[in-house]
N, C-alpha and C positions, 0 to 999 in steps of 0.2 A: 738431773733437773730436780728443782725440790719440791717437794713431796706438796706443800702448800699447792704451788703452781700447778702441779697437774692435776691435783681436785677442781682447781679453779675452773682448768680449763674442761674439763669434764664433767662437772656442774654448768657450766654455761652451756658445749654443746648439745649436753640430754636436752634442758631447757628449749634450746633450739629446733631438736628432732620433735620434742612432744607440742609443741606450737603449730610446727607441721604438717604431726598427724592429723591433731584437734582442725586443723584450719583443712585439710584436705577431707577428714568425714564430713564436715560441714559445707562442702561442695557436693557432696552426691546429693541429687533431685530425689523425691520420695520416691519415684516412679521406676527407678535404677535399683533400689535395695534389694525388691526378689529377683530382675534381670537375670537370666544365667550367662554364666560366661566361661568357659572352657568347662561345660556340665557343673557347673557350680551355681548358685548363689551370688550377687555382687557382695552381700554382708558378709563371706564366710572370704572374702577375699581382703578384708580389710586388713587380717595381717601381712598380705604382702603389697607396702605400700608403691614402689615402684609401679606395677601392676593395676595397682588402682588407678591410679594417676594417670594411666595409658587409656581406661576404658572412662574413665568420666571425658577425656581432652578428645574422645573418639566420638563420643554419644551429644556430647554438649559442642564442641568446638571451643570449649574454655579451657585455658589453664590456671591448676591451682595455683594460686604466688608459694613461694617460698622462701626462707632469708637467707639461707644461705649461710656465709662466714661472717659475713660485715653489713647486714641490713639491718636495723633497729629493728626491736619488735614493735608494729603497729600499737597504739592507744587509740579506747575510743572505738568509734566507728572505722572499718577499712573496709578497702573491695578485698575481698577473699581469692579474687581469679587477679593473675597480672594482666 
């Protein structure tokens, strides 16, 4: 594969992951950040994003959106939950 092409593609999916994170910290309620959760902190969990995603869709009944492989990224205003 040429070396172009897989920058590409790995410049777009970082793009994609850091969209994700940014868009799923921006889902925790203030009132969840000192929360403990498995003897933790919810903040100190933020590096294991799967994980988070399970205790916000638990505590809220929201899920964070995410794009995936093939979803634009939102402009503008968007709902942040799907």
């Amino acid at each position: 594969m040429n070396q172009n092409t897989l920058t590409a593609i790995i410049e777009e999916q970082t793009r994609r992951a850091l969209w994700e994170v940014k868009n799923v910290i921006s889902c925790i309620p203030d009132e969840l950040w000192n929360k403990s959760y498995c003897e933790m902190p919810c903040w100190k969990h933020v590096y294991h994003m799967g994980m988070l995603m399970g205790f916000i869709i638990d505590d809220t009944g929201l899920w964070p959106r995410v794009l995936g492989l093939e979803n634009p990224f939102p402009e503008g205003e968007y709902n942040k939950y799907l």
